[in-house]
C-alpha positions as CSV (number, residue, x, y, z in Angstrom):
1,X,-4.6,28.8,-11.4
2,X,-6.0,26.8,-13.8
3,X,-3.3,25.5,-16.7
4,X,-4.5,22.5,-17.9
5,X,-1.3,20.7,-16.4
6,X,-1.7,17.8,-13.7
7,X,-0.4,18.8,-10.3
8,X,3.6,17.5,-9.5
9,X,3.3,16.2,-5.7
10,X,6.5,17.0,-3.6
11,X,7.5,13.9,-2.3
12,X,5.8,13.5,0.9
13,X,2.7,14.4,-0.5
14,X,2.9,11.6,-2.8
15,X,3.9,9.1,-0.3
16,X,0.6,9.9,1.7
17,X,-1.3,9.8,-1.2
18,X,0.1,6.0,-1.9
19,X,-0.3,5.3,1.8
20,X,-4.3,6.1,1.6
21,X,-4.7,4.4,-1.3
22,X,-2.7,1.2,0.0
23,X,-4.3,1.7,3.2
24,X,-8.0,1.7,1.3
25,X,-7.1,-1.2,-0.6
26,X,-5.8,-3.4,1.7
27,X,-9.2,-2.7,4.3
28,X,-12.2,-2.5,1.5
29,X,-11.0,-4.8,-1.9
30,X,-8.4,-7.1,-0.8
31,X,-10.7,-8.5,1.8
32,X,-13.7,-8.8,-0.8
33,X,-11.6,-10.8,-3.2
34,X,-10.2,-13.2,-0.5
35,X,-13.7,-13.8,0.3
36,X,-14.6,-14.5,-3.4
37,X,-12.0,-16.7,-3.9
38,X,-12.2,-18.7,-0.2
39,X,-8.7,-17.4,1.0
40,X,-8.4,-17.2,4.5
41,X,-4.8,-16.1,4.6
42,X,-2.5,-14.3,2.6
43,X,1.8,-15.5,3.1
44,X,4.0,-13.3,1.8
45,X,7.9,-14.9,1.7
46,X,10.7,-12.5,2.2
47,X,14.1,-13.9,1.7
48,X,17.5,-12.0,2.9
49,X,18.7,-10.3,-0.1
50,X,16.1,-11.4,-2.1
51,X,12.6,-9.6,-0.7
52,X,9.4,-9.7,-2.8
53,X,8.8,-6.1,-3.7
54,X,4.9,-6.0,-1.5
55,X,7.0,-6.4,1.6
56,X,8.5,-3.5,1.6
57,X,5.2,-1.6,1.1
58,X,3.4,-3.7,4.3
59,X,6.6,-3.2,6.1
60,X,6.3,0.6,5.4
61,X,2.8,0.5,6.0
62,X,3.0,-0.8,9.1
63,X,5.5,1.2,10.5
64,X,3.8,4.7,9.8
65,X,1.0,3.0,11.2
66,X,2.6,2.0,14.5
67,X,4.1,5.9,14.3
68,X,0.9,7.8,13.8
């Protein structure tokens, strides 16, 4: 069925769609660019109450990781 109209993702179809892309960018660009730019390591700060929004992706990330 052909309508012209983008696809809606249910929700867990959208959340494994973010977690490949994530996933893709964090293994093939992320790694390039760090290279470019001679940085060897990459500190993300989380405070109680007060997280940077990335840490909750990694944190995600890593637990569906850890699961699968």
């Amino acid at each position: 069925m052909k309508s012209g109209f983008a696809k809606i993702m249910r929700l867990k179809e959208r959340d494994e769609f973010r977690d490949r892309v994530l996933d893709e960018r964090l293994h093939t660009i992320l790694p390039g660019i760090m290279k470019e730019n001679d940085i060897e390591m990459w500190v993300t700060i989380g405070r109680e109450y007060n997280e940077d929004p990335v840490i909750h992706t990694f944190f995600l990330l890593l637990s569906t990781a850890q699961e699968g």
